[in-house]
C-alpha positions in Angstrom: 111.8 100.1 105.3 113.7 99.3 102.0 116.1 96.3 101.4 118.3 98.9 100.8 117.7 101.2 104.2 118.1 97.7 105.8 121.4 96.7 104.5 122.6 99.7 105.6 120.9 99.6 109.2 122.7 95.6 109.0 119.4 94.4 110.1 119.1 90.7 109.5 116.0 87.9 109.8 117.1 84.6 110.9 114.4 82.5 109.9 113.2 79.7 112.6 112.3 76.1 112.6 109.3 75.4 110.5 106.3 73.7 112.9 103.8 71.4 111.8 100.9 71.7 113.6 97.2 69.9 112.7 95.8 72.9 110.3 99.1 74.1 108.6 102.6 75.1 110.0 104.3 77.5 111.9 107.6 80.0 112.3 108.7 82.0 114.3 111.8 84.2 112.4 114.6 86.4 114.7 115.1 89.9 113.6 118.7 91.5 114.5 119.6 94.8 114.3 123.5 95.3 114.7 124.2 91.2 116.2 121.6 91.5 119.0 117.7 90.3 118.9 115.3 93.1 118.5 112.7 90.8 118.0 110.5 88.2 116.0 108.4 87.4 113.4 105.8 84.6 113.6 104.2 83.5 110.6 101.6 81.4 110.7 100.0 79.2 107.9 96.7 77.2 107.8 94.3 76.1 105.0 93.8 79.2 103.1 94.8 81.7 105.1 98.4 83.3 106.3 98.7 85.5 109.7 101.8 87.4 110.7 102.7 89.1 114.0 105.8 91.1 114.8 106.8 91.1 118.7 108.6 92.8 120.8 108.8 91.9 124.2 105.4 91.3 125.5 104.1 94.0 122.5 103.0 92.8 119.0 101.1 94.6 116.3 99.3 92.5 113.6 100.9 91.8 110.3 104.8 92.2 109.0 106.4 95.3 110.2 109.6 96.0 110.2 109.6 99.8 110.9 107.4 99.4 114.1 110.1 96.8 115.4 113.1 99.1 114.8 111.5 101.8 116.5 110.4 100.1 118.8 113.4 98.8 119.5 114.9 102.6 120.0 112.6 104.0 121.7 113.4 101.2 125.3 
């Protein structure tokens, strides 16, 4: 998905607190499609190394991905 196909979808990441935690920080962002929570983004940081996971639900899929979320979101 572009910046630009989201504008236009008014899809919007509302980023979360930022957690310390003993090897690094993490955050868990909100996505919103149209003012209602679709789902999240955690991000997760430690020494040398970044991990991402989008969820839905009880579902995730490894790494940043917006396009699964939003389809996910209309296919329930």
């Amino acid at each position: 998905m572009t910046l630009q196909q989201a504008i236009q979808a008014n899809l919007r990441i509302a980023p979360g607190r930022k957690v310390r935690t003993f090897g690094g920080w993490c955050r868990h962002d909100t996505v919103m499609l149209d003012g209602h929570e679709i789902g999240r983004i955690q991000t997760r940081r430690a020494k040398g190394r970044t991990e991402f996971l989008t969820l839905a639900g009880n579902i995730y899929v490894m790494g940043y991905d917006i396009d699964w979320l939003v389809h996910h979101d209309k296919g329930a």
